[in-house]
C-alpha positions in Angstrom: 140.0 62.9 -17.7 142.3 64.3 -20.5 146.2 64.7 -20.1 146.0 68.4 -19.6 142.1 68.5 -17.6 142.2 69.5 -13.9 140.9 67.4 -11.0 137.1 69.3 -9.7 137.6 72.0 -6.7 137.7 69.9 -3.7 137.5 66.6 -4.3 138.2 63.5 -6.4 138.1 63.2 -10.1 134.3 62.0 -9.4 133.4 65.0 -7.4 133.0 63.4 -4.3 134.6 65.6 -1.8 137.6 64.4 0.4 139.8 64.8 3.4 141.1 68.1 2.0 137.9 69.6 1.0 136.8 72.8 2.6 132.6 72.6 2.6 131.0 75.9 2.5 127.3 76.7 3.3 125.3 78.3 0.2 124.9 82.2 0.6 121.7 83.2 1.3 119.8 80.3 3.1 117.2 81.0 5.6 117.3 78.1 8.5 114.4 77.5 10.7 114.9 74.9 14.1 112.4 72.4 14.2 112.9 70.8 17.1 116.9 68.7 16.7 116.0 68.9 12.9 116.6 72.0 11.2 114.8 73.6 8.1 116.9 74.9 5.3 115.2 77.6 2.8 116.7 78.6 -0.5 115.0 81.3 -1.6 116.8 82.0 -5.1 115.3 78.6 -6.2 112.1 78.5 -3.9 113.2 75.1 -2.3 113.4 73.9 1.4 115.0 70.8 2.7 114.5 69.0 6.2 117.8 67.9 7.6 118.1 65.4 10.6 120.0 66.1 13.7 122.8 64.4 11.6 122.9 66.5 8.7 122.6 69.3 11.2 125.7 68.8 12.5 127.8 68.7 9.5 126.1 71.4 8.3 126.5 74.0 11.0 130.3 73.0 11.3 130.5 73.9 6.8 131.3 77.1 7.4 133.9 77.1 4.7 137.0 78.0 7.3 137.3 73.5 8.4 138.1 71.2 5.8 136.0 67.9 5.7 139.1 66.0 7.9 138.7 69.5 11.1 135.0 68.6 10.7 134.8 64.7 11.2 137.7 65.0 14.3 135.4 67.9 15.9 132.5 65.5 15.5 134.4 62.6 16.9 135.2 64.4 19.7 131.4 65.2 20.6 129.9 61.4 20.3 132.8 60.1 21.2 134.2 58.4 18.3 137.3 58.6 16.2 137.9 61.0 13.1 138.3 57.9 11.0 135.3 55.9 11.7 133.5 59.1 11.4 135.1 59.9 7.8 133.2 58.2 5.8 129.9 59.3 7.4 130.6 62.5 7.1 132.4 62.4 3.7 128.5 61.0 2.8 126.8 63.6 4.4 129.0 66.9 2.4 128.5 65.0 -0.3 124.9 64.9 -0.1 124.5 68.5 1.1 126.5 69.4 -2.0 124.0 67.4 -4.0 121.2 69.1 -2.7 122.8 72.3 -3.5 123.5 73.4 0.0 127.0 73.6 0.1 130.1 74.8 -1.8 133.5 73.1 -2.1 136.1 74.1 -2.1 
């Protein structure tokens, strides 16, 4: 970085998202349920990706309103496990979504 340069929306100075971060779902997707795994469908760029019941979960609770922190304690709370073993998980998971072009970050 250069004295001056701002840190990327959302994240850390790598991209990664944090804590903080507030994960968005891309505009425009077409999801189809197969079976726990969901199918995600971006028409603008004629792709489709197959997430596991895993990715599902992160993904239906990027709704752009929870930050990356409200999503791994509402998680914890459904399996049962804390916020902060959870964090990196999840932390993963956004980050991969956002890879694949799923998600915004805000």
């Amino acid at each position: 970085m250069t004295p001056g340069s701002s840190l990327p929306a959302g994240g850390r100075a790598d991209g990664t998202p944090d804590g903080a971060s507030t994960p968005a779902r891309l505009s425009g997707t077409e999801e189809y349920p197969l079976g726990d795994d969901l199918l995600v469908y971006v028409p603008r760029s004629e792709t489709a990706y197959a997430l596991n019941r895993s990715a599902v979960a992160i993904w239906h609770l990027c709704d752009g309103t929870r930050t990356v922190e409200a999503i791994t304690k509402e998680l914890g709370q459904c399996v049962g496990r804390s916020g902060d073993e959870l964090l990196p998980d999840v932390i993963q998971g956004v980050t991969r979504l956002r890879e694949l072009g799923l998600l915004e970050i805000s």
